[in-house]
N, C-alpha and C positions, 0 to 999 in steps of 0.2 A: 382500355384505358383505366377503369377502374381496378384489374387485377394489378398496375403496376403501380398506382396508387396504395393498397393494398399491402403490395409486397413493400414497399417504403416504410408504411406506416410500419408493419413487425422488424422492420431494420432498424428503424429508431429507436422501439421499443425496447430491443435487444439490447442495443448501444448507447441504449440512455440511463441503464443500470451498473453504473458506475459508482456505486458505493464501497467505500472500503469499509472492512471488517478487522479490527481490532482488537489483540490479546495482548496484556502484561501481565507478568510476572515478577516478584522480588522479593527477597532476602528479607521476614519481617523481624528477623534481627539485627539487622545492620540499620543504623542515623545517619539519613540521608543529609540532615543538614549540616554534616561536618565537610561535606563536598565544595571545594570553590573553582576546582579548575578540572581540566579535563584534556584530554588528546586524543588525535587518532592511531589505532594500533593500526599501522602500513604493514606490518607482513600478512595480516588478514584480512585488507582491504585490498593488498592485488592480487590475491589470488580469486577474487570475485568477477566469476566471468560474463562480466559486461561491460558497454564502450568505455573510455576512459571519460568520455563525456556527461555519461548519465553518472558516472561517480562520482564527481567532481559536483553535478547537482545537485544528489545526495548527501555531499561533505559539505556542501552553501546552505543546505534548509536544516542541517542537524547544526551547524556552527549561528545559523540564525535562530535556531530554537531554545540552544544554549547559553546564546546571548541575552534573551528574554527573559531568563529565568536567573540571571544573575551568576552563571557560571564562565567563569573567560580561560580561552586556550591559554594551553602552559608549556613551555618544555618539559617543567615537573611537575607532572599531573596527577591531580588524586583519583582521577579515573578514567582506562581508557576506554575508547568507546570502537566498535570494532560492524562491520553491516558485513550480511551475505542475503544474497536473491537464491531464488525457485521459478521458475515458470512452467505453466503446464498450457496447453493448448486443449482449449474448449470447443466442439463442437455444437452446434445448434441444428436441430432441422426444423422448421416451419413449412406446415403443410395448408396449400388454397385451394378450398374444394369448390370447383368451378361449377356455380348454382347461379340459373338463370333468376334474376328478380320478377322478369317478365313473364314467364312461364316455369311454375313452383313444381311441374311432374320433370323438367327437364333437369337432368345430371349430366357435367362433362367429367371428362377424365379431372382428377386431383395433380396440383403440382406442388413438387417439395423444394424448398430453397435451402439451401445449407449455407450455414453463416461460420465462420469460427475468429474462437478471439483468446487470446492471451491471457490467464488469470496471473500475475505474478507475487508473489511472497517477498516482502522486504523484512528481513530483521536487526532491531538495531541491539547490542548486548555490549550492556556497562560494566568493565569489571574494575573494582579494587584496586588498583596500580600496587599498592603496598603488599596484600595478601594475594594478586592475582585469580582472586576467586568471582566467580559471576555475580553481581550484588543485582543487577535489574534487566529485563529483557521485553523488548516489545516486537511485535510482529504486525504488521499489515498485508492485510490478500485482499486485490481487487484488479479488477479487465484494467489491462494495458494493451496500448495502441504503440509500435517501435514507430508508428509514420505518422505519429501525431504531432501538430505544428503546437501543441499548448504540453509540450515535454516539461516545461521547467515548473508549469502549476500543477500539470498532474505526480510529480516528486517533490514537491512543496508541498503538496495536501495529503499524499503518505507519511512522512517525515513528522506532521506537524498532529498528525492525528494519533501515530504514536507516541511521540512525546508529548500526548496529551498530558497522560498522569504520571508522568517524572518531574520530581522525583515524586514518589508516589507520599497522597494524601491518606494518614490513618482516619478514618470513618468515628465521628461520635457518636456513641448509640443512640444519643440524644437527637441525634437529625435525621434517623432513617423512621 
């Protein structure tokens, strides 16, 4: 009972490091606050190959991040904003070395459990509409689950932790 106790507890463990990890980049010569509107560039959004559902989620948390921020969809947009994924498949092995509590010379055979889980890569990239140049780009990597019933918060919580720092803030030196 206890080894499957045990093996739960390193399940959880595994599957409860769920943090995303976070990179932007952008253009420190472009003014971001000349931006007010924005759209999505559709020939590079379908060629991203995953369900039409999870894009669609993706296009509701970037279109509610953009909301937030005071920028509203356009037909003539000052910026289009464009996502592609990655996913890789992570192995894990957890190994339980079966050690009697009751008797400390006793060793059994070791058992390995192998876990694996999905890392995937969202990137979102704002370009220019006028110059068609990349002006800002964010990326998020972190364990995805395709059979997870909480699909719409775990792409709400990528979406939104990328567009953490858009448009991005210049740093005063005076506050580091």
């Amino acid at each position: 009972m206890s080894k499957k106790i045990f093996f739960f507890i390193c399940i959880l463990i595994t599957s409860s490091c769920a943090s995303i990890s976070v990179f932007t980049d952008h253009d420190t010569s472009v003014d971001f606050s000349k931006y007010e509107t924005y759209a999505f560039y559709k020939p590079s959004i379908d060629k991203v190959s995953i369900s039409d559902l999870d894009k669609r989620r993706i296009l509701k948390a970037v279109d509610d991040q953009m909301v937030s921020k005071n920028i509203s969809r356009s037909s003539s947009p000052d910026l289009l904003i464009s996502i592609s994924t990655e996913a890789k498949e992570k192995i894990y092995i957890n190994s339980i070395i079966n050690y009697s509590f009751w008797n400390p010379w006793f060793w059994g055979p070791n058992h390995n459990y192998i876990n694996s889980q999905t890392e995937g890569t969202l990137y979102l990239n704002i370009i220019d509409s006028e110059s068609n140049q990349l002006v800002w780009q964010g990326k998020g990597k972190g364990l995805i689950n395709e059979y997870t019933k909480k699909r719409d918060e775990r792409i709400n919580e990528f979406v939104t932790k990328i567009l953490l720092n858009f448009p991005p803030q210049e740093l005063d030196i005076n506050q580091i």
